[in-house]
C-alpha positions in Angstrom: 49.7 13.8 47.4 48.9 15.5 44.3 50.9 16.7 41.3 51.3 20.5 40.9 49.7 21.9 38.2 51.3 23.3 35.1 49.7 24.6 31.9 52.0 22.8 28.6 53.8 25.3 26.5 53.3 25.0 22.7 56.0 22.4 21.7 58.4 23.7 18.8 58.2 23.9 15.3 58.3 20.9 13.6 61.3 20.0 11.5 61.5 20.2 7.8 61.4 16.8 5.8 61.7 15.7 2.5 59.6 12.7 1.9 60.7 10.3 -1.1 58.5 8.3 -2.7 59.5 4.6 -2.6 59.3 2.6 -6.1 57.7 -0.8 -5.6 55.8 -3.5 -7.5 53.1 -5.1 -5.4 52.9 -3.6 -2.0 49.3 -2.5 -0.4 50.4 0.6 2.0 53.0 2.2 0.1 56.2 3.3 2.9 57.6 6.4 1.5 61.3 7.6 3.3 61.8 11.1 4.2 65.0 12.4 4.2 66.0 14.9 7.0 68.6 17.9 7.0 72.2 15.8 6.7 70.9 13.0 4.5 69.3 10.7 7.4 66.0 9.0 6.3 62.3 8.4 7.9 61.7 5.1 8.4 58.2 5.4 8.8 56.8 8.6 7.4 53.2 7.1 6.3 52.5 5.1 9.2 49.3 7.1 9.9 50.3 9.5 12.8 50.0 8.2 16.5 47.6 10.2 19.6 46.8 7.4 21.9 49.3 4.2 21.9 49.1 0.9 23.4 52.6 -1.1 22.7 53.2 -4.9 22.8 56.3 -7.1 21.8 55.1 -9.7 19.5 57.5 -11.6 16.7 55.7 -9.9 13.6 57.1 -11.5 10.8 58.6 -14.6 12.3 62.2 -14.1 12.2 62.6 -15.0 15.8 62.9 -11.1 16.9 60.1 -9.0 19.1 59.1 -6.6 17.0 56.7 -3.9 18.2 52.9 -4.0 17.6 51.6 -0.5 18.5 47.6 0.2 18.9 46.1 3.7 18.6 42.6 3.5 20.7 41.7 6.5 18.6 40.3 4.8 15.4 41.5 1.4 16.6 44.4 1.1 14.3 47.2 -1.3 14.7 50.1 -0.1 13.4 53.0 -3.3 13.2 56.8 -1.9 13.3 59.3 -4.4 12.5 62.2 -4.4 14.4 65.5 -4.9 12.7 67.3 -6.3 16.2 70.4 -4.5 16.2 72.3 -4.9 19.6 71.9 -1.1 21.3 70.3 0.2 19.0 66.1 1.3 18.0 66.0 0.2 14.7 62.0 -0.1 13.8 60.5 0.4 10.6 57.0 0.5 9.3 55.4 -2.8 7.4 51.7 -2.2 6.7 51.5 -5.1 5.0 50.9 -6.7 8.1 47.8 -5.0 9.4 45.8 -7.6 8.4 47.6 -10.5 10.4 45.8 -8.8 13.3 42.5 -9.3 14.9 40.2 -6.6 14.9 40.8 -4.8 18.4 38.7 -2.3 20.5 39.5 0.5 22.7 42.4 -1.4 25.1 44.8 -4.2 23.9 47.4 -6.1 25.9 50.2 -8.3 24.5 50.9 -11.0 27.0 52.0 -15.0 26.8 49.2 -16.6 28.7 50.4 -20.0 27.9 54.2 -19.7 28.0 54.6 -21.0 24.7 56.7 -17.9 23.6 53.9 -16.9 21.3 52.2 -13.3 22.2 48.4 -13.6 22.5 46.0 -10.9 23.1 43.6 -9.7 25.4 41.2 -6.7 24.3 38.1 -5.0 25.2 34.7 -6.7 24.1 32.3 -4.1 22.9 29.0 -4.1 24.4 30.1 -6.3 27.5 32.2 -4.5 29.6 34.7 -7.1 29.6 37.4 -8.7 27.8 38.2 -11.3 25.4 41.4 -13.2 24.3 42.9 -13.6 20.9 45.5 -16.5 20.8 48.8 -16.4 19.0 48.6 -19.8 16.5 51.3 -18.6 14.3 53.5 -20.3 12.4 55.6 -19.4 9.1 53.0 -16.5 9.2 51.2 -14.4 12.2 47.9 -15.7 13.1 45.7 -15.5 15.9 42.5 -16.9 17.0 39.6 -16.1 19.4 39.4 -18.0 22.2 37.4 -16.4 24.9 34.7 -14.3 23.6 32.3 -12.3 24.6 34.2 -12.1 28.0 36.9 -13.9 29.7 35.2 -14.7 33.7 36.2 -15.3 37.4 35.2 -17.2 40.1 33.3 -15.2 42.6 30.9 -16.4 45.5 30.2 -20.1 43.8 29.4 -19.1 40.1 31.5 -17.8 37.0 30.6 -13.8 36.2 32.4 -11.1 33.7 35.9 -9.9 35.0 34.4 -6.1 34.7 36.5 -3.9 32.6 35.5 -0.7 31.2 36.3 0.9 27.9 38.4 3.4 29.7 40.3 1.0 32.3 43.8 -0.8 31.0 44.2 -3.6 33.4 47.0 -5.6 34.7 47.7 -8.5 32.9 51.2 -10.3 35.2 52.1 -13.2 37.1 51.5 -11.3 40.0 52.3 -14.1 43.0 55.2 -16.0 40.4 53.5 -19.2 40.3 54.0 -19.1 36.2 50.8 -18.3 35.2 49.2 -14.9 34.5 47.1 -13.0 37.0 44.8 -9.7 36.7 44.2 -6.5 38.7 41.5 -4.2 37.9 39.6 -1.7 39.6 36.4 -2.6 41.4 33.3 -1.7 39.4 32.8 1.8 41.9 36.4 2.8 41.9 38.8 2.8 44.7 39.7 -0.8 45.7 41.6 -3.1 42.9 40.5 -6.4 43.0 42.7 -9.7 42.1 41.8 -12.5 40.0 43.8 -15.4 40.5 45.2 -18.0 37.5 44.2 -21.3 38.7 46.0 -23.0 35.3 49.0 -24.0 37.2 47.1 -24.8 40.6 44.3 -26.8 38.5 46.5 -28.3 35.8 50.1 -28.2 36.6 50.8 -25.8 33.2 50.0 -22.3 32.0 47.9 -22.9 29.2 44.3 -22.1 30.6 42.6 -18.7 31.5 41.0 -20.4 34.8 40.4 -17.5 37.1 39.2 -16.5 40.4 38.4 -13.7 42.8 41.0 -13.8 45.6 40.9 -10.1 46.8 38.5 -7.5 47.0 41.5 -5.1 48.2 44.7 -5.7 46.3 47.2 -3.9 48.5 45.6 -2.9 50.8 45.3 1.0 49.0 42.4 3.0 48.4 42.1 6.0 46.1 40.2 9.4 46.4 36.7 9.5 45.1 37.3 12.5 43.6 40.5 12.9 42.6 44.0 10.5 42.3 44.7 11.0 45.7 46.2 7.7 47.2 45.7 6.1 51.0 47.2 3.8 52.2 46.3 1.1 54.8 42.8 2.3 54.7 41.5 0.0 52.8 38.0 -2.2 54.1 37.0 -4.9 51.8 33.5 -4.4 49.7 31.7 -6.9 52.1 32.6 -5.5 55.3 31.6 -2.3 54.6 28.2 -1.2 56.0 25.4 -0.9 53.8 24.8 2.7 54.4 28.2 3.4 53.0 27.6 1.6 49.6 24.5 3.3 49.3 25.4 7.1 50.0 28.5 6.9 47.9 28.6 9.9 45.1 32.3 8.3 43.0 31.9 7.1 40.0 35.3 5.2 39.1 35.8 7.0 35.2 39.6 5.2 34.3 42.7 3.9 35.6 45.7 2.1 34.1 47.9 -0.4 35.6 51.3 -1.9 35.0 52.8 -4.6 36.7 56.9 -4.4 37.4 59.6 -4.9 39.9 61.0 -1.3 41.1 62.5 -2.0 43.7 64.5 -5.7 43.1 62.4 -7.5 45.5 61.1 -10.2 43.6 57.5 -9.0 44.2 55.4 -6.7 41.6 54.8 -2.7 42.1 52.5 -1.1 40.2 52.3 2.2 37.8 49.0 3.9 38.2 47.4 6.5 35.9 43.9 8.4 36.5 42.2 10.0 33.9 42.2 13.7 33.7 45.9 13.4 35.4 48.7 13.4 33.1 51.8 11.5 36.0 51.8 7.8 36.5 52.3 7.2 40.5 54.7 4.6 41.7 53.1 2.5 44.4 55.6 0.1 45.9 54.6 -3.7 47.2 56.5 -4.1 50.6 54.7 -7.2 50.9 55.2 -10.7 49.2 54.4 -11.9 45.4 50.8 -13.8 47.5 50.3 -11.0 49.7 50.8 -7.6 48.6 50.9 -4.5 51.0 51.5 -0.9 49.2 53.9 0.4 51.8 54.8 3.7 49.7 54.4 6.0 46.6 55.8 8.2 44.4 54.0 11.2 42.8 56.9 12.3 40.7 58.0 8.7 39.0 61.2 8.3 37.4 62.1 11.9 39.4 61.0 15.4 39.9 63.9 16.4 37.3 62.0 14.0 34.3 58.8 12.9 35.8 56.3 11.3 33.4 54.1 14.1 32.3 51.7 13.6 29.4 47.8 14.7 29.2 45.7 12.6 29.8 45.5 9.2 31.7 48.9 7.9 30.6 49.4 3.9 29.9 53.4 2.6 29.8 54.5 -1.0 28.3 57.5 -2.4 29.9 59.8 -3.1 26.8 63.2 -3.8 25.1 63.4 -1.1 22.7 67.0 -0.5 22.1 68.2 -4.5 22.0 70.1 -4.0 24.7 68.6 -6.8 27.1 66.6 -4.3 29.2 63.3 -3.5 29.5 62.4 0.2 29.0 59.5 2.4 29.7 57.2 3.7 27.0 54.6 6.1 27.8 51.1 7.5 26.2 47.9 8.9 26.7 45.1 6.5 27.1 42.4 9.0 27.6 39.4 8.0 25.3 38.8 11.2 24.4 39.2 12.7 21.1 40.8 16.3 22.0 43.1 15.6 25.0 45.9 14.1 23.4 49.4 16.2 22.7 48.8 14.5 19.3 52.4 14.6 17.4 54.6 14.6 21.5 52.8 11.9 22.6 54.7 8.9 23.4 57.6 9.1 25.3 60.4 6.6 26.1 62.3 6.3 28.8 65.4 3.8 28.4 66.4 1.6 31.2 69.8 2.1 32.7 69.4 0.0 35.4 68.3 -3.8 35.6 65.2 -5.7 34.7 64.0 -5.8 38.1 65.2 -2.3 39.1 65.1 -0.2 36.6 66.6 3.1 36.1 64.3 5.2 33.8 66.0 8.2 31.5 63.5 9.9 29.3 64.8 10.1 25.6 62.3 11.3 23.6 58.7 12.5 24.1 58.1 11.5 20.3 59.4 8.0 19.9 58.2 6.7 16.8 56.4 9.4 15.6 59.7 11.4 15.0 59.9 8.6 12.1 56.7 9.7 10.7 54.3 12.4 9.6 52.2 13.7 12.1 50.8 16.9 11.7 49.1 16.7 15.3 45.2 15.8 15.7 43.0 15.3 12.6 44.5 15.0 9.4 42.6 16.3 6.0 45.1 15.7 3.1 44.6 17.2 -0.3 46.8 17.0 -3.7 47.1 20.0 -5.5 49.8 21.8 -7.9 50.0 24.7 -6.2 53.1 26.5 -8.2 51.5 25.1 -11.4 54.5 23.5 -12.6 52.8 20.3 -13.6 54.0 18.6 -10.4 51.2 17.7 -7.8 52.3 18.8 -4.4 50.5 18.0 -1.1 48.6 19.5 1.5 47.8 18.7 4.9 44.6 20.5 6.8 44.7 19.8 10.6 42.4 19.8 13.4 44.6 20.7 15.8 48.3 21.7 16.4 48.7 21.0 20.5 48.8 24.5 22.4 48.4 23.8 26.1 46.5 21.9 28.9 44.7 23.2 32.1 42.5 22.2 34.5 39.1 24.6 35.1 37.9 25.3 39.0 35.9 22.1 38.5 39.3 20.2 38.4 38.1 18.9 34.6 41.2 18.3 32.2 41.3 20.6 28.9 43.5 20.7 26.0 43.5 23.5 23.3 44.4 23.1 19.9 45.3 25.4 16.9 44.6 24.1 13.2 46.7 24.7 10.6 47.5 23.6 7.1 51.0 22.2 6.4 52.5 22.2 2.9 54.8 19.8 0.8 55.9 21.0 -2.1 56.6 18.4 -4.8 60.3 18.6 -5.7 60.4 15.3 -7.5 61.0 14.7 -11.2 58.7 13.2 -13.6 57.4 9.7 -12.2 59.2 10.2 -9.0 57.8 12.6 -6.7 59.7 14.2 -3.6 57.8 15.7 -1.5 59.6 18.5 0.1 57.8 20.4 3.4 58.0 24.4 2.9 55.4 26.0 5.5 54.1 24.1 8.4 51.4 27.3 8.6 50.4 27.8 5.2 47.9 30.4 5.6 49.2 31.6 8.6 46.9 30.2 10.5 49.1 29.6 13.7 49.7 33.0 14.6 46.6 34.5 13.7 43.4 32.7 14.6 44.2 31.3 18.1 40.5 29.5 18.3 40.2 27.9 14.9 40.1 24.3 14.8 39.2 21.5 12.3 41.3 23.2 9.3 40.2 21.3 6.1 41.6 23.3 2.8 40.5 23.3 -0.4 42.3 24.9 -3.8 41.6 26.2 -7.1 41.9 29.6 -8.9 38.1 30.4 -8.2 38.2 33.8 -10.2 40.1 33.6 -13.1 43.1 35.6 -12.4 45.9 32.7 -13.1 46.5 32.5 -9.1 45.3 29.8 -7.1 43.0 30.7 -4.0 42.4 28.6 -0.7 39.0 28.0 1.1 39.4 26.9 4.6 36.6 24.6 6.4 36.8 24.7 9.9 34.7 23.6 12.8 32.1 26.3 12.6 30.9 24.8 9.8 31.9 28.5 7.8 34.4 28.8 4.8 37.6 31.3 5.0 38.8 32.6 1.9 42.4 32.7 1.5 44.1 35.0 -1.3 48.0 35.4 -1.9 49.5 38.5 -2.3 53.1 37.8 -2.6 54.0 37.5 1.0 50.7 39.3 2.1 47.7 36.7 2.8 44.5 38.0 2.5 41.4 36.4 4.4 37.7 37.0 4.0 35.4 35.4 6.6 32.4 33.5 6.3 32.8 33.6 2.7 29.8 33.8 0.5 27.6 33.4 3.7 28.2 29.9 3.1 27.3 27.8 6.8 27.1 23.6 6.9 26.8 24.0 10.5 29.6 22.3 12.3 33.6 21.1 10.6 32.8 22.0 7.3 34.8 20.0 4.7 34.9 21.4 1.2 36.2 20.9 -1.8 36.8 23.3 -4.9 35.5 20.5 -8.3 33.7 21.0 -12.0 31.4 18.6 -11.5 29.3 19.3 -14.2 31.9 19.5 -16.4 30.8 23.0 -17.6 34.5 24.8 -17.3 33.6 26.0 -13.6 34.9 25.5 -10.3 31.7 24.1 -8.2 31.7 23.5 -4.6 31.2 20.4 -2.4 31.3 21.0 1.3 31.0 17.8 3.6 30.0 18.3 7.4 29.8 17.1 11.0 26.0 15.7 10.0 27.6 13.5 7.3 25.6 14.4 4.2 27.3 16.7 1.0 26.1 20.0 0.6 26.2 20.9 -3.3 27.1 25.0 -4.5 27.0 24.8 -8.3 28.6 27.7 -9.6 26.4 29.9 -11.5 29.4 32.5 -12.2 31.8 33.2 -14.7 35.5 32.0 -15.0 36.2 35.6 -13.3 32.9 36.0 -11.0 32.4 32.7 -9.1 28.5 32.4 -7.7 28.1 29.6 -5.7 24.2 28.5 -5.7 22.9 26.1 -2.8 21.2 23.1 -4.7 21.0 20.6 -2.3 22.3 19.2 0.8 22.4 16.0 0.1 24.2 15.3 -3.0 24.3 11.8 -4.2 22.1 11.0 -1.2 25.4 10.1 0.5 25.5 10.2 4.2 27.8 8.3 5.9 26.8 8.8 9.4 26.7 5.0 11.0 24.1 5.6 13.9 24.8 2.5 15.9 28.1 4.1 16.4 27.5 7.7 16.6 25.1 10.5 15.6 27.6 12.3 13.4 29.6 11.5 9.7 32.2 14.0 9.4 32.1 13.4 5.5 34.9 14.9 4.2 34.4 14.5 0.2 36.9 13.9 -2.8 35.9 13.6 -6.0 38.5 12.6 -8.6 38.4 12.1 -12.5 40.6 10.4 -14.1 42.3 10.7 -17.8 39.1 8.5 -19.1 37.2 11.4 -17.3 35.4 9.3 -15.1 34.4 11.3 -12.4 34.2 9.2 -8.7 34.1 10.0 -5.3 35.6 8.8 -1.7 34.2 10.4 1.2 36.0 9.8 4.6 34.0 9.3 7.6 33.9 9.3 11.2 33.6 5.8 11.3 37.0 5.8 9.6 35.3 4.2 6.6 36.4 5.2 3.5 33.3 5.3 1.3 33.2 5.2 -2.3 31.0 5.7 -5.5 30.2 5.6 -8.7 27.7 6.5 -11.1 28.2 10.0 -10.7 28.4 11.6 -14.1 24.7 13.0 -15.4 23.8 11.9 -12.3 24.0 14.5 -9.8 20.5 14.8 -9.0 20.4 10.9 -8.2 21.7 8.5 -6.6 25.4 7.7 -6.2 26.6 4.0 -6.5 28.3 2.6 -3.3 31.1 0.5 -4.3 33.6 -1.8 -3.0 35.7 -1.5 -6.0 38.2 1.4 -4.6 41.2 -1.1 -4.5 40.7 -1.7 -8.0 40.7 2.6 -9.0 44.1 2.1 -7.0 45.2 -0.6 -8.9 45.7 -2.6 -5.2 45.0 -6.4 -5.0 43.1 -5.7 -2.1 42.7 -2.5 0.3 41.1 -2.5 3.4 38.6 0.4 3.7 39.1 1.4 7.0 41.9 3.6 7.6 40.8 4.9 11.1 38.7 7.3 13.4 37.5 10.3 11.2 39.3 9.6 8.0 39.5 11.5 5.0 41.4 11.3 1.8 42.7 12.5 -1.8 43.3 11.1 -4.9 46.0 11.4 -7.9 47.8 10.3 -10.7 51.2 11.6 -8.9 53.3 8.7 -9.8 51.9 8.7 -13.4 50.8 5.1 -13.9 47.3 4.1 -15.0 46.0 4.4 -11.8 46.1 7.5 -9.1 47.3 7.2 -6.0 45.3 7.7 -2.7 46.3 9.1 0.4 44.6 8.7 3.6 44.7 11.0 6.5 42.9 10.5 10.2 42.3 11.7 13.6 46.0 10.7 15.1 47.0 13.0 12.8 48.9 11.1 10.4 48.7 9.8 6.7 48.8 6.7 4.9 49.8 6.2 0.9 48.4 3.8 -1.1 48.3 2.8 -4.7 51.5 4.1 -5.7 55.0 3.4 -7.4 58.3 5.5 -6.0 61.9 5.5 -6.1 64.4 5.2 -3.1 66.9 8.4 -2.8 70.1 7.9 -1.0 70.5 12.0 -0.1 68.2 14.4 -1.0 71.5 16.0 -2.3 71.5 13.5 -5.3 68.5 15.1 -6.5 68.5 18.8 -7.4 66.1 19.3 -10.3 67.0 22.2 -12.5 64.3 23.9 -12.4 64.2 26.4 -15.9 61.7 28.4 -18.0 60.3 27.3 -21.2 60.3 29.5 -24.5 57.0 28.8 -25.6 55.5 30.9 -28.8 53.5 32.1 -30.2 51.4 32.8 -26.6 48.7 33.2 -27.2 48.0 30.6 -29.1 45.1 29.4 -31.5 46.1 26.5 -33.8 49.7 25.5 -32.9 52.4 26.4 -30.2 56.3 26.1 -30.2 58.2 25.2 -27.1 62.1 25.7 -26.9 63.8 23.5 -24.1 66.9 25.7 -22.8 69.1 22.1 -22.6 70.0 18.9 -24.5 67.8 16.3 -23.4 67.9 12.6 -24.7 64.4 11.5 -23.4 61.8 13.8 -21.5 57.8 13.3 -20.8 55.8 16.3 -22.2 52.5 16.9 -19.8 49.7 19.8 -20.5 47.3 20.0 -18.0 45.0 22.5 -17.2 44.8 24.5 -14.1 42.5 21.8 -12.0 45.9 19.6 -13.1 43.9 17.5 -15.5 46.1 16.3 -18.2 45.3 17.6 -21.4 48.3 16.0 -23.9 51.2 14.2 -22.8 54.4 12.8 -24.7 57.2 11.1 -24.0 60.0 11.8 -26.1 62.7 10.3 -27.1 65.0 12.6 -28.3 65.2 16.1 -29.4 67.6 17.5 -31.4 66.4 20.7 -32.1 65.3 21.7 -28.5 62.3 22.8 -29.6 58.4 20.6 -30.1 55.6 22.2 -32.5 52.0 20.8 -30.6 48.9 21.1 -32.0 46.7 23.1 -30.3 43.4 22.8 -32.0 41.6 20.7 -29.8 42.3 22.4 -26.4 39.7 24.6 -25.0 40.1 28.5 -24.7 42.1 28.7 -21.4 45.4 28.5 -19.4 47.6 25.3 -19.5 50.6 24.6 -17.5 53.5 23.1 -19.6 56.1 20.5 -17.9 58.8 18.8 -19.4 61.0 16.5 -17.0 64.2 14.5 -18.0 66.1 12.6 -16.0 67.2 15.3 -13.5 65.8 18.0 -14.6 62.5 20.1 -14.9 61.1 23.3 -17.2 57.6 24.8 -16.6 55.9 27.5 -18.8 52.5 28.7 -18.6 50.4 28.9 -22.1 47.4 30.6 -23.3 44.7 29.1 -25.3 42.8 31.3 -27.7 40.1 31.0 -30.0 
């Protein structure tokens, strides 16, 4: 029996957080906390967004309480949340810092015991083999694991040892499925339909659980058979792989595409049931063992699991962990999309809990949340292109967020195939912070209003700068077409112009607004689906941009990897610093964050690769690889002597690095009075006065220009006059944005350089 079908509705807005920056001395991935509406913080707002999640219990950083390890198959990211093991309560927060006590995993991970010796190994996908391999947990003061089975763990099976076959898009059982005390596995038979058994021989062989000895012990676990061409379930129908004539084997059309499996007691019979997902479905099925823990018979199923009133319902292929969330003693079911494909996922609702009101070994699942974890975080959906920019030019850098997709709707075509549509959209933070302490508040989660009036566009990347010289800033939107959308604000009006300057990359077009010749011009950079730069040096005026093709592949950077895929997704950003060093990161679909040097004079060269981007940061160490399709931006937000980075990705989230922030209690203890600046004579040629309209004791003084390069800054330490005289002769003819920032307060003024 087969789920009705239902095309999703567009989930809700999102709600409106402030994100705080967190002050810290020597931390990699800096965790920023985001207030919400009634003083409540995020926990985990740059945890890098979540589409596809695999969960294990594992004791993280050795305090003797199961934390949660969480793995996102899109960009294999690892994501650890530490739990803080309060009695009834979910009390996880984010520690990136220990990322890198992980092995690298592929594609499927599951956190299991093998050996009993309450340590959490691993068992993960092994690229190229079609099989698995085994990580074991050695830890001690500190997490650690080490390989043990590699390239893939094997069975038994008619007299010789061969590969326990497991795709890339299968999650397998890993359980003591007959209670004998060691750890058993079910997986589909290579041509779908029949699960086979491989049995633990540790505790027949050796008397303990400490060995991965296996065998083949059933062709038909069961006794159940699926459809070939759909999830459809029969029972008692089963005829094991040898007994089936020849004929059969060789006029079968199914070709077995994905499954997931866990392994529980529903029902309180001592025996295991299993959870079943199917690709292109978005329900698990309940299929319950009326047999024994040695011989199991599916007697039954249920198509609508917990209940028709809350059934699991999540596109596509869904996965569950069985796991104590809430510290309440009871296990409790957490659900997510396995699918392997990119555009499938409900990106930002995609993992849903269900807590456990029943016992162990009967559970009673209630679902809580359909975005557990991720309503701790940001997550602006799938594919996340972050950019810094002072958009209200008041000398504060605020923050931008392009995404690929905001999740619309599933439906299945006459073909039965699974599709998901998405709308991109760009969200924007405004920085409400004072000076050294950003806040980062969100104002429009469609900046651009892209939401409600392009229903098709997807693969939003935005780029800012006032492009014509009228003292406004301008957007240009990349998007999958590989075409550029120019945005213009006209109080609340937005203005868009299509295919702007007949500009076309070809496909998810990337660009970014930067002088890179330093000649007083805005030129364009525009990365693409191919993974090369296109350069547009602007041949205009300060009021007339004309962006000129030179080349397409600037820096001869490409950063397609070929043995993974034939497309880069370059998504360029250049950034030059007060010492006016101009480098460049350029994020990748690899996940790889590239970056360069030797860029300055050099633009009809050669770039310089270099592993040096920690060191820009001002980070002991950073690991370049922040996950499928990444992209990033760079600045001095937290004014320190080196910028700050963030890092966005494909699950839709972002990551901060680099950076030093403060902790807010309330985002009520912070209300920056925001005031006007006398500033005379403007124009100016030789010297300007500023008047501050309050007594302050200390203050920093920034000029920057209107790319929010700093052109003089000051910190003062107290004015008794209310009033500075700066020298103006060595600024360039131009406009200037003046910020002064006490304290607890904040005055802006715009001034005008002439000569």
């Amino acid at each position: 029996m087969m789920n009705s079908l239902k095309t999703l509705k567009t989930p809700g807005m999102l709600i409106l957080l402030v994100l705080i920056l967190l002050i810290s001395d020597s931390i990699t991935a800096q965790q920023i906390n985001v207030a919400l509406p009634g003083d409540s913080l995020l926990t985990s707002p740059w945890a890098g967004g979540m589409n596809s999640i695999q969960f294990g219990e594992v004791d993280i950083n050795r305090d003797g309480i199961k934390d949660l390890a969480a793995f996102d198959r899109q960009g294999n990211r690892i994501m650890p949340f530490i739990n803080g093991g309060t009695e009834g309560k979910i009390d996880y927060h984010f520690e990136a810092g220990y990322v890198n006590n992980f092995p690298e995993l592929y594609d499927w991970a599951i956190f299991a015991d093998y050996n009993n010796d309450g340590k959490t190994d691993i068992f993960t996908y092994s690229p190229g083999w079609a099989g698995m391999m085994v990580y074991k947990n050695i830890s001690g003061e500190t997490l650690k694991f080490k390989r043990v089975v590699y390239p893939y763990l094997t069975s038994l099976n008619s007299g010789g040892e061969v590969n326990i076959l497991v795709t890339y898009a299968d999650y397998p059982a890993i359980s003591d499925l007959d209670n004998d005390g060691d750890l058993d596995i079910l997986t589909f038979w290579g041509l779908g339909s029949f699960v086979e058994m491989h049995k633990n021989l540790s505790m027949e062989t050796y008397g303990i659980p400490d060995s991965l000895l296996f065998e083949k012990t059933e062709e038909c676990w069961g006794n159940f058979a699926e459809s070939d061409e759909s999830n459809e379930l029969f029972l008692d129908t089963c005829i094991p792989a040898p007994l089936v004539p020849s004929y059969r084997i060789a006029n079968r059309t199914e070709r077995h595409t994905g499954s997931t499996f866990l392994m529980l007691d529903l029902d309180g019979d001592n025996d295991k049931d299993l959870l079943l997902g199917d690709v292109d479905y978005p329900g698990l099925f309940a299929l319950i063992n009326g047999g024994t823990p040695e011989q199991a018979l599916i007697t039954s199923y249920d198509t609508a699991y917990p209940d028709a009133q809350q059934k699991i319902r999540i596109f596509s292929m869904p996965a569950a962990a069985y796991i104590d969330v809430n510290n309440d003693g009871k296990k409790d079911l957490i659900v997510s999309p396995f699918d392997p494909a990119p555009a499938i996922s409900k990106n930002f609702s995609s993992v849903l809990l269900y807590l456990n009101q029943g016992e162990n070994n009967k559970p009673d699942f209630h679902l809580t949340t359909e975005s557990f974890l991720q309503d701790q975080m940001i997550d602006v959906g799938s594919g996340s292109v972050p950019l810094f920019f002072d958009w209200d030019n008041d000398g504060f850098t605020d923050l931008f967020i392009g995404s690929y997709g905001y999740y619309k709707g599933s439906w299945y075509d006459q073909y039965f195939t699974l599709h998901s549509q998405y709308r991109g959209t760009v969200f924007y933070l405004r920085n409400t912070g004072t000076w050294g302490y950003p806040v980062f508040t969100p104002m429009d989660m469609d900046f651009g209003k892209f939401l409600s009036e392009d229903d098709n566009l997807v693969g939003v990347a935005p780029a800012f700068g006032d492009i014509n010289g009228d003292g406004n800033n301008e957007m240009l939107v990349g998007n999958s077409d590989g075409t550029l959308i120019l945005v213009e604000f006209s109080g609340a009006d937005v203005i868009k112009t299509r295919n702007y300057a007949s500009i076309d990359v070809g496909k998810f077009s990337t660009p970014q607004l930067f002088d890179l010749d330093k000649d007083g011009l805005l030129d364009l950079v525009i990365g693409e689906q191919d993974g090369n730069l296109n350069y547009y040096h602007n041949n205009g005026t300060t009021t007339n941009p004309d962006f000129i093709f030179v080349t397409d592949s600037l820096g001869k950077v490409n950063v397609t990897d070929y043995t993974l895929s034939y497309h880069g997704y370059s998504c360029p950003a250049f950034y030059r610093g007060h010492d006016g060093k101009t480098v460049l990161v350029v994020g990748s679909e690899q996940g790889k964050l590239f970056y360069f040097e030797n860029i300055d004079g050099n633009l009809t060269g050669t770039f310089t690769e270099s592993n040096q981007l920690g060191s820009l940061l001002g980070l002991d160490s950073f690991n370049s690889d922040r996950g499928m399709r990444s992209a990033a931006t760079l600045s001095d937000v937290c004014v320190g002597s080196s910028p700050e980075l963030i890092a966005g990705n494909f699950s839709g989230g972002v990551e901060f690095f680099g950076g030093n922030a403060d902790v807010l209690v309330s985002v009520d203890k912070i209300k920056p009075g925001f005031g006007k600046l006398t500033i005379f004579p403007n124009p100016a040629q030789d010297k300007v006065f500023i008047r501050i309209p309050t007594q302050l004791k200390q203050f920093n003084l920034v000029i920057s220009d209107l790319s929010g390069r700093w052109v003089y800054h000051k910190l003062v330490a107290v004015s008794k006059t209310n009033e500075l005289e700066i020298n103006t002769t060595l600024f360039e003819s131009g406009i200037y944005i003046i910020s002064i920032s006490g304290a607890k307060s904040k005055f802006i003024g715009k001034l005008v350089v002439v000569r």
